[in-house]
N, C-alpha and C positions, 0 to 999 in steps of 0.2 A: 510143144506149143510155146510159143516166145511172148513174154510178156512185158509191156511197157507201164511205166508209173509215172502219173498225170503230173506239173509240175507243182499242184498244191500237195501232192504227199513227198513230194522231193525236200521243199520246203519243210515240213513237218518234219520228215526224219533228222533234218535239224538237230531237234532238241529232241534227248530222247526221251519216250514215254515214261521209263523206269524210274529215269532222275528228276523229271516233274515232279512223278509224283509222290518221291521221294523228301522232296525239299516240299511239297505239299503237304506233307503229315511230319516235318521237321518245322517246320510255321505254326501249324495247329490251322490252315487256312480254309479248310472243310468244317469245322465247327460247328457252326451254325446254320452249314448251308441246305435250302429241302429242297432245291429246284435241279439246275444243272449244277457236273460238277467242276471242278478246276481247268480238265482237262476239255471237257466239253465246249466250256466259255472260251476257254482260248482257240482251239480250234473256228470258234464261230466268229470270236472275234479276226482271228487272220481270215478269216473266209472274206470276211466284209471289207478289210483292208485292202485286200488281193482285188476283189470285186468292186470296189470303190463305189458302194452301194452308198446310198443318198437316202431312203427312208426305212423304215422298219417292213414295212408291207414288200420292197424290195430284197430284204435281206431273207424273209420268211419266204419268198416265191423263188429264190434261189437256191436256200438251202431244201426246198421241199424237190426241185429238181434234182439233185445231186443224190 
Protein backbone atom coordinates (compact mmCIF):
# COMPACT_ATOMS: atom_id res chain seq x y z
CA UNK A 1 0.00 0.00 0.00
CA UNK A 2 1.55 3.38 -0.95
CA UNK A 3 1.14 6.21 1.22
CA UNK A 4 1.09 9.88 0.76
CA UNK A 5 1.67 12.77 3.53
CA UNK A 6 -0.82 15.82 3.18
CA UNK A 7 1.14 18.96 2.83
CA UNK A 8 0.38 20.26 6.48
CA UNK A 9 2.56 17.20 7.97
CA UNK A 10 5.35 17.92 5.30
CA UNK A 11 5.33 21.20 6.85
CA UNK A 12 5.50 19.96 10.39
CA UNK A 13 8.26 17.47 9.88
CA UNK A 14 9.85 20.72 9.43
CA UNK A 15 10.73 21.02 12.75
CA UNK A 16 11.31 18.15 14.57
CA UNK A 17 9.15 17.03 17.31
CA UNK A 18 12.05 15.81 19.52
CA UNK A 19 13.82 19.25 19.41
CA UNK A 20 10.76 21.17 20.08
CA UNK A 21 10.31 19.77 22.60
CA UNK A 22 13.44 19.66 23.82
CA UNK A 23 14.24 23.34 23.72
CA UNK A 24 10.62 23.26 25.40
CA UNK A 25 11.75 21.76 28.66
CA UNK A 26 15.36 23.63 28.18
CA UNK A 27 13.04 27.09 28.47
CA UNK A 28 11.05 25.82 31.32
CA UNK A 29 7.97 26.86 28.71
CA UNK A 30 5.33 24.21 30.06
CA UNK A 31 5.53 25.48 33.55
CA UNK A 32 2.55 26.76 34.12
CA UNK A 33 0.71 25.52 31.38
CA UNK A 34 -2.93 23.28 32.24
CA UNK A 35 -4.47 23.46 28.92
CA UNK A 36 -2.74 22.71 25.58
CA UNK A 37 0.73 21.82 25.25
CA UNK A 38 3.74 23.58 23.40
CA UNK A 39 3.42 21.31 20.78
CA UNK A 40 -0.15 21.20 20.36
CA UNK A 41 -0.49 25.34 20.27
CA UNK A 42 1.96 25.36 17.61
CA UNK A 43 0.59 22.94 15.43
CA UNK A 44 -2.96 24.68 15.78
CA UNK A 45 -1.33 27.83 15.42
CA UNK A 46 0.20 26.75 11.83
CA UNK A 47 -3.08 25.05 11.09
CA UNK A 48 -4.65 28.54 11.22
CA UNK A 49 -1.92 30.32 9.49
CA UNK A 50 -1.95 27.67 6.58
CA UNK A 51 -5.99 28.04 6.69
CA UNK A 52 -5.90 31.78 6.95
CA UNK A 53 -8.78 31.39 9.22
CA UNK A 54 -10.45 34.83 10.14
CA UNK A 55 -12.47 33.85 13.53
CA UNK A 56 -12.23 31.34 16.37
CA UNK A 57 -15.55 29.45 15.41
CA UNK A 58 -13.58 29.05 12.03
CA UNK A 59 -10.58 27.59 13.42
CA UNK A 60 -12.53 25.19 15.98
CA UNK A 61 -14.91 23.88 12.75
CA UNK A 62 -11.69 23.13 10.97
CA UNK A 63 -9.67 21.76 13.32
CA UNK A 64 -12.78 19.45 14.34
CA UNK A 65 -12.80 18.26 10.58
CA UNK A 66 -9.19 17.23 10.41
Amino acid sequence: MKFTTNLFSQILQIIPRVSFLRLVHECGAERHAKGFSSWGQYVAMLFCQLAQAKSLREISDRLAVC
